[in-house]
C-alpha positions in Angstrom: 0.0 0.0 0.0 1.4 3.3 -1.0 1.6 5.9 2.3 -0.1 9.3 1.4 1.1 11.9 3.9 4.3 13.3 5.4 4.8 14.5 8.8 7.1 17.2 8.9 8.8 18.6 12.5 9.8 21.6 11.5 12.3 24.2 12.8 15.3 22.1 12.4 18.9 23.3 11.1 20.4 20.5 8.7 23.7 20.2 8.0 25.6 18.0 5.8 26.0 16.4 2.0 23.4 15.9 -0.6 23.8 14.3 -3.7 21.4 15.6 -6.4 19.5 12.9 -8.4 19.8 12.6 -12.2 17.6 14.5 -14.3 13.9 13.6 -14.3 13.3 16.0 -17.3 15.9 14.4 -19.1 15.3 10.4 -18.0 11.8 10.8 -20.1 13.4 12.1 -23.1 16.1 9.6 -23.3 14.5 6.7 -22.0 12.4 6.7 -25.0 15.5 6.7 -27.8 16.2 3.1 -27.1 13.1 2.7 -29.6 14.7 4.6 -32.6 16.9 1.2 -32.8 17.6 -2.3 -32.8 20.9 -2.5 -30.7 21.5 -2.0 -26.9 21.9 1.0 -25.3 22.5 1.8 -21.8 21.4 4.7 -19.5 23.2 5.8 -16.3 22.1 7.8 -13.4 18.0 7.0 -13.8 16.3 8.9 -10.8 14.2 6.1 -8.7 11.0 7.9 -8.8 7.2 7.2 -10.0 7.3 9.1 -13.9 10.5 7.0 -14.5 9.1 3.7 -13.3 6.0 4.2 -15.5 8.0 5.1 -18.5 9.9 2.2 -17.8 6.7 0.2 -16.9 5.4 1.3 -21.1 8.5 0.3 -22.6 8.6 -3.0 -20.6 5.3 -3.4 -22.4 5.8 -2.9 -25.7 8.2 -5.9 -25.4 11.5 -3.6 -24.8 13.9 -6.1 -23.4 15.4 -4.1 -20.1 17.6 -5.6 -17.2 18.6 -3.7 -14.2 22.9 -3.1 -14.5 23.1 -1.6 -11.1 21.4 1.3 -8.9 20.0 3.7 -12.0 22.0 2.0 -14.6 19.7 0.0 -17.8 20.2 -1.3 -20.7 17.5 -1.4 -23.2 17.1 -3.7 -26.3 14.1 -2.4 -28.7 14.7 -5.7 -31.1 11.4 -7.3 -30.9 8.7 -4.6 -30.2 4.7 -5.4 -29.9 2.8 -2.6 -31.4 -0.4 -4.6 -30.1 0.4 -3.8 -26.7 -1.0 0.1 -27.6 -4.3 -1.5 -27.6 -4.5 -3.1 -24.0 -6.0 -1.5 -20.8 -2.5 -1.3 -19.5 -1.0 1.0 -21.7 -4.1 3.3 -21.7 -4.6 3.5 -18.1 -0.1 4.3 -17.6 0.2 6.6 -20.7 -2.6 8.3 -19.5 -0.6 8.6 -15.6 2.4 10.4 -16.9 2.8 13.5 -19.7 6.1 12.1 -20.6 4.4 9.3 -22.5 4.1 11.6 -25.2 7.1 11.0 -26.0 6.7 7.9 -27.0 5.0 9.2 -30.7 7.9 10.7 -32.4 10.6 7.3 -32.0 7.8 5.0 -32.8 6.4 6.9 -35.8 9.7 7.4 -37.1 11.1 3.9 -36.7 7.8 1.2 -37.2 5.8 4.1 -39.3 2.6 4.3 -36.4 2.1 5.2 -33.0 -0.6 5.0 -30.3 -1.3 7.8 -27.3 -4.2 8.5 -25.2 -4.6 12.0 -23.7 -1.8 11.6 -21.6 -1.7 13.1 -17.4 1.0 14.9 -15.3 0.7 17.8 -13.2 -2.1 19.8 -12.4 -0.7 23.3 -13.5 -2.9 24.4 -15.7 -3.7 24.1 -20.0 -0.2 22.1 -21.7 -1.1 21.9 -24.9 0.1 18.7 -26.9 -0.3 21.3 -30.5 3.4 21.8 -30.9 4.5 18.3 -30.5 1.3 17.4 -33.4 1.8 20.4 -35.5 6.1 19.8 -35.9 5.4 15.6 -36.7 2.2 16.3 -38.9 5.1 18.7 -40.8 7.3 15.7 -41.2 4.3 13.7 -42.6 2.1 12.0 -39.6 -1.2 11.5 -39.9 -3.2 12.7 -36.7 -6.9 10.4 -36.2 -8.2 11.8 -32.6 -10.8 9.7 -31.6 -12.8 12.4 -28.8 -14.9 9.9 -27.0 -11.6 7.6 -26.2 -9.4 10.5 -25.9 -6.9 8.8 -27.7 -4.6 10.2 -30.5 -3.9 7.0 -33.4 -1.2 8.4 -35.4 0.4 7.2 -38.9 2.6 7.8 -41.9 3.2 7.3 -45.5 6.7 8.1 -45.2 8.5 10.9 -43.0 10.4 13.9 -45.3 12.5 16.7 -44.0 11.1 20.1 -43.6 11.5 23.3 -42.0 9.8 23.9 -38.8 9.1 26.6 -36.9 8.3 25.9 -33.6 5.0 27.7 -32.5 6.2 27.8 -29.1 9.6 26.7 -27.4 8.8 23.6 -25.8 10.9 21.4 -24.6 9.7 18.2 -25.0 7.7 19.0 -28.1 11.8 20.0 -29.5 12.5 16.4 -28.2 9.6 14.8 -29.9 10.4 15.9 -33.3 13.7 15.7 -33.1 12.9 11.8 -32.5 10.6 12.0 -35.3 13.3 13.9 -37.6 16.5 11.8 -37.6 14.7 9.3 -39.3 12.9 10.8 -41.9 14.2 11.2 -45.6 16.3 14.6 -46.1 16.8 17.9 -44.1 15.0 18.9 -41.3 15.3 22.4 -39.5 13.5 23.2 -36.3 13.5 26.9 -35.7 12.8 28.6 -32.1 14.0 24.9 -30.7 14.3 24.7 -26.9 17.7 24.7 -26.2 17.7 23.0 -22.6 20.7 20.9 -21.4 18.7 18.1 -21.9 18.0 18.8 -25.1 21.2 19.3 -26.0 21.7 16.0 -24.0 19.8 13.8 -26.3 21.0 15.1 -29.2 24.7 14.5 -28.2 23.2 10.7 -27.5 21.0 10.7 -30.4 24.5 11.7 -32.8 26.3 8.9 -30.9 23.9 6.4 -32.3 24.7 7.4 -35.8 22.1 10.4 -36.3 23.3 13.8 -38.0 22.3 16.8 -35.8 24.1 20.4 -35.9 23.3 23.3 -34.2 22.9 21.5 -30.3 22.7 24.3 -27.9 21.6 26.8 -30.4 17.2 27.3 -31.0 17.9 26.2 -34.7 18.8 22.7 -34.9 19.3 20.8 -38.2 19.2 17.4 -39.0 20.2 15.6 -41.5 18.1 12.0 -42.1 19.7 8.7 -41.5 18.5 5.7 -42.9 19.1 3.2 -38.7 20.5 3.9 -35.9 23.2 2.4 -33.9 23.2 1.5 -30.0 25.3 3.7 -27.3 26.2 4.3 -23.7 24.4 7.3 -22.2 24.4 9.2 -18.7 22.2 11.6 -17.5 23.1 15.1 -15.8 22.1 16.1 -12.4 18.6 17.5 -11.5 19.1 21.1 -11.5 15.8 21.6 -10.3 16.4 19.4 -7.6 19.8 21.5 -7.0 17.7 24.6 -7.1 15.6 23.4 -4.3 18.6 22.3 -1.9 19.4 26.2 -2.4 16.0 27.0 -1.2 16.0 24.6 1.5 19.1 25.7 2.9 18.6 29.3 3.3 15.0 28.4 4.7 16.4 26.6 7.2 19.6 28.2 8.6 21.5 24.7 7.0 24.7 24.5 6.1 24.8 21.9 3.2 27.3 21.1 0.4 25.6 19.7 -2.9 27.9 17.6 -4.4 28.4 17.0 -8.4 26.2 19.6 -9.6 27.9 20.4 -13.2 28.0 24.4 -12.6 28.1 24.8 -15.9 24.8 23.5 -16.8 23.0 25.5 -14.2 22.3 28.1 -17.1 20.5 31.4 -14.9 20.0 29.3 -11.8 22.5 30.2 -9.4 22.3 34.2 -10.8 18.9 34.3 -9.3 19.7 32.9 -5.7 22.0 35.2 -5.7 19.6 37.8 -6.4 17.5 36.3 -3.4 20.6 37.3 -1.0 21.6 33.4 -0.6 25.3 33.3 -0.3 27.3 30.1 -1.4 30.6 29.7 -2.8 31.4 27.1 -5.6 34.1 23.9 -4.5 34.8 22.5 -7.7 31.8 21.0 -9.2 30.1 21.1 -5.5 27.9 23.9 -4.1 28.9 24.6 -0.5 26.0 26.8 1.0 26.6 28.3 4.9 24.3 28.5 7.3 22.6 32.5 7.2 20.8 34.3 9.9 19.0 36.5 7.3 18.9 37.2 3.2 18.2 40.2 1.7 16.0 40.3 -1.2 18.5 42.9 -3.9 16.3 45.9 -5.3 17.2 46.8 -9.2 19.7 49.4 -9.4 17.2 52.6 -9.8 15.8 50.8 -6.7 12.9 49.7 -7.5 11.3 46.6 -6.7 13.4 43.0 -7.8 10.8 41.2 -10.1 11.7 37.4 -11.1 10.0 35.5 -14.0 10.5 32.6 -15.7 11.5 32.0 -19.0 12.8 29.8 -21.9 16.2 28.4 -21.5 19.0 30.4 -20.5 16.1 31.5 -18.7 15.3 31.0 -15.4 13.4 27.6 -14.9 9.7 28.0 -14.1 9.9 24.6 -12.3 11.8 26.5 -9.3 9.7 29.7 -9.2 7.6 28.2 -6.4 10.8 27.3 -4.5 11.9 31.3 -4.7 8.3 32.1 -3.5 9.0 30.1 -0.4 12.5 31.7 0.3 10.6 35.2 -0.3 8.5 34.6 2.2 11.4 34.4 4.7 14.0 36.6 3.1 14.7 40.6 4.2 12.8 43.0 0.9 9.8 42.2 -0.9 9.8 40.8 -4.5 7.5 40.7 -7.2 7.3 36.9 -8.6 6.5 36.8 -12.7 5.1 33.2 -13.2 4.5 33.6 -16.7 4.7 30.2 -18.4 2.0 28.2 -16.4 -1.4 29.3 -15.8 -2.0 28.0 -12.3 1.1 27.0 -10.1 1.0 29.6 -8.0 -2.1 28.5 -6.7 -0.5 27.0 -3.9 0.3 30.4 -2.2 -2.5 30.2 0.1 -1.2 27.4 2.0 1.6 29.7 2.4 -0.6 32.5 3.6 -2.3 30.2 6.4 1.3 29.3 7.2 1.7 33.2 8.4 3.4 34.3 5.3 2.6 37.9 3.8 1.7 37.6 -0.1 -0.4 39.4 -2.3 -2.0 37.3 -5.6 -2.0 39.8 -8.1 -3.7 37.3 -10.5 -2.9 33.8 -11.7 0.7 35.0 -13.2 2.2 37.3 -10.5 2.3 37.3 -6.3 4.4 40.0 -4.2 5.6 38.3 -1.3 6.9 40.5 1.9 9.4 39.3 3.5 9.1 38.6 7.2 13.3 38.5 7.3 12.6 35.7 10.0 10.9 37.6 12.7 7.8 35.4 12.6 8.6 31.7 11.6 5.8 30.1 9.2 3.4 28.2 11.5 2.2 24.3 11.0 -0.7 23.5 9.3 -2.3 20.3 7.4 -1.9 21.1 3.7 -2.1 19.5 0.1 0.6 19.2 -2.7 -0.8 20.1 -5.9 1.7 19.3 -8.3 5.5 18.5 -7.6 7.5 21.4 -7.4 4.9 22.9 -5.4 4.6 19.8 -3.4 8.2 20.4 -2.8 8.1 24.0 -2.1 5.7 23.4 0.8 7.8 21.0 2.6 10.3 23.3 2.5 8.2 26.0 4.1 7.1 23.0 6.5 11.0 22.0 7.6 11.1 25.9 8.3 7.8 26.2 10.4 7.7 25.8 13.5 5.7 22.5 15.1 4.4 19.6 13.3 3.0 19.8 9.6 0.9 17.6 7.6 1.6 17.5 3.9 -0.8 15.0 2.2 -0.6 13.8 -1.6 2.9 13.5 -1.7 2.5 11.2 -4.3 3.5 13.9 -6.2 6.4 14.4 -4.7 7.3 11.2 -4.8 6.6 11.4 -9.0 9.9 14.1 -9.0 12.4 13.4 -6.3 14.0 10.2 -5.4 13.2 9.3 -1.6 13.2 12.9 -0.4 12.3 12.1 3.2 15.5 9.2 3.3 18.1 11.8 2.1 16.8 15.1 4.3 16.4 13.2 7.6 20.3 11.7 6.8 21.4 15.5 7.7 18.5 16.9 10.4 15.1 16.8 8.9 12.6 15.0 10.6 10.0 13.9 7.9 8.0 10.8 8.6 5.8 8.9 6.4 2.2 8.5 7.4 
């Protein structure tokens, strides 16, 4: 039976080591490559959490073959795959669990010519529209059938040809899709206004390992030329930086001193620019992140002094996935700050949780909260609350470790979809988070 709640003691000071977790982002992009060929390829450095299991859970089901080579390490062989299994309950009822799943359309359409997907899930954040993914493989020569009263998307070809794309919005697993769909297909492809992620830029490195043609990696105008098979490979995945982004947060919340260990600095893009900006001080130790404990952190205004606003945005960007873990820290920090969600709809949502907790913030609307800081003269109290999605989810316990008594957080399923045994890895330096 899967436990539902955490209980969370707050007020504790942690100190210690934490080793961030490989990418989630990136895990369902390159987990579904192994489909684009024949041979063996291994992935390194899999996160142990719910979306990954699924994924894994689909690809064991289309007759994959996949055996465990040690803790996050795979090998995949995509040999002898059973399209049939797109008709069963059990693919319909998982696809529909996880939005990574859609990812599943561009390798299979490019490599057996069809593909299967129902409406898939994810996180409750608001409309994420599925249009650029369709639009860019519909380009290359799919066929879209939606059947409404299933909710299921039955896609086909007569034959994939390059093109040029432009991409009606930069998304980053729609970039991944039809790049998956692209290398494949007969000539030049171009996909203009392409995310340009680091794990983006991660799969095409593995994808040109396995024998495909792709220029441009890093850059929002990839080019590709089409190869007739691919070849197998050996593939590791970077560290979380969301995950790295939310150790930050966590540490200046809680007065911790913690190092995080192998982060890759330089594929932290704008992250570590805009905890800065949020007065947390840390210095870089080699590849690790050593953060000291703070008595207070002051919020920086803009240089004509006016009020520091933070927003998300596309890659170098800063990540929308830790905006709700800078709303937290605001809450807590010395200044006010004006937080820009501009991306998602509804994640900030969540604030009122936050505003029973004691904190001070004002919902402009569903993009943009100020947030007051209370610079730590009234702690967040306890309360029971909810995780709506996962980096929200993990935005609250933060605020719980920080409050002071006992907090409830239930639904941490969705937590538990994101970040690899949470509660195990905070309680080894202080937390005290209990399942329930």
């Amino acid at each position: 039976m899967t436990t539902d709640s955490f209980e969370v003691i707050g007020g504790k000071q942690l100190k210690g080591e934490l080793i961030p977790q490989g990418a989630k982002n990136e895990a369902l992009q390159v987990l579904c490559a192994p489909l684009l060929t024949s041979k063996k390829v291994t992935i390194s450095n899999l996160p142990d959490i719910r979306d990954v299991n699924r994924l894994l859970d689909l690809l064991r089901g289309l007759n994959v073959k996949i055996e465990k080579l040690g803790v996050g390490a795979y090998s995949f062989q995509a040999d002898d795959v059973d399209l049939s299994f797109f008709e069963s309950k059990e693919f319909i009822s998982n696809a529909r669990r996880i939005r990574g799943s859609v990812m599943l359309i561009g390798p299979l359409l490019a490599r057996f010519g069809k593909a299967f997907l129902p409406q898939p899930g994810g996180d409750k954040i608001g409309r994420r529209r599925l249009d650029t993914h369709f639009r860019g493989i519909q380009k290359l020569g799919a066929i879209f059938d939606y059947d409404a009263d299933k909710s299921v998307y039955n896609v086909t070809t007569k034959g994939l040809k390059g093109t040029y794309l432009l991409m009606d919005e930069i998304s980053v697993t729609g970039t991944a899709n039809v790049v998956m769909t692209a290398i494949l297909a007969e000539g030049v492809t171009q996909i203009y206004n392409a995310a340009c992620e680091p794990y983006v830029q991660q799969l095409c490195r593995m994808l040109n390992r396995m024998g495909a043609k792709i220029s441009g990696i890093g850059s929002n105008l990839l080019t590709i030329e089409g190869v007739t098979s691919l070849n197998g490979t050996e593939h590791r995945l970077l560290p979380d930086f969301i995950e790295i982004g939310s150790f930050i947060g966590l540490a200046a919340m809680t007065q911790s001193e913690i190092t995080i260990k192998d982060v890759q600095v330089k594929e932290l893009g704008n992250t570590l620019p805009i905890f800065e900006r949020m007065g947390v001080n840390f210095e870089i130790r080699g590849d690790d992140i050593y953060i000291p404990s703070q008595e207070e952190f002051q919020i920086q205004s803009f240089i004509d002094g006016s009020i520091m606003t933070i927003y998300d945005a596309p890659w170098p960007g800063f990540t929308p996935d830790l905006m709700s873990i800078i709303l937290v820290m605001a809450t807590q920090a010395k200044g006010s700050v004006l937080i820009h969600q501009k991306m998602f709809e509804s994640r900030l949502f969540f604030v009122d949780k936050l505003i029973d907790m004691g904190a001070q913030i004002i919902l402009c609307d569903p993009h943009r909260a100020t947030v007051i800081g209370l610079n730590r003269r009234h702690q967040l109290r306890s309360i029971r609350m909810t995780s709506p999605d996962i980096r929200a989810g993990v935005a609250l316990l933060i605020a719980a470790l920080s409050a002071k008594g006992t907090s409830i957080i239930d639904n941490i399923n969705q937590i538990d979809r994101g970040y690899q045994n949470i509660d195990g890895r905070l309680n080894a330096i202080g937390a005290e988070i209990r399942r329930i």
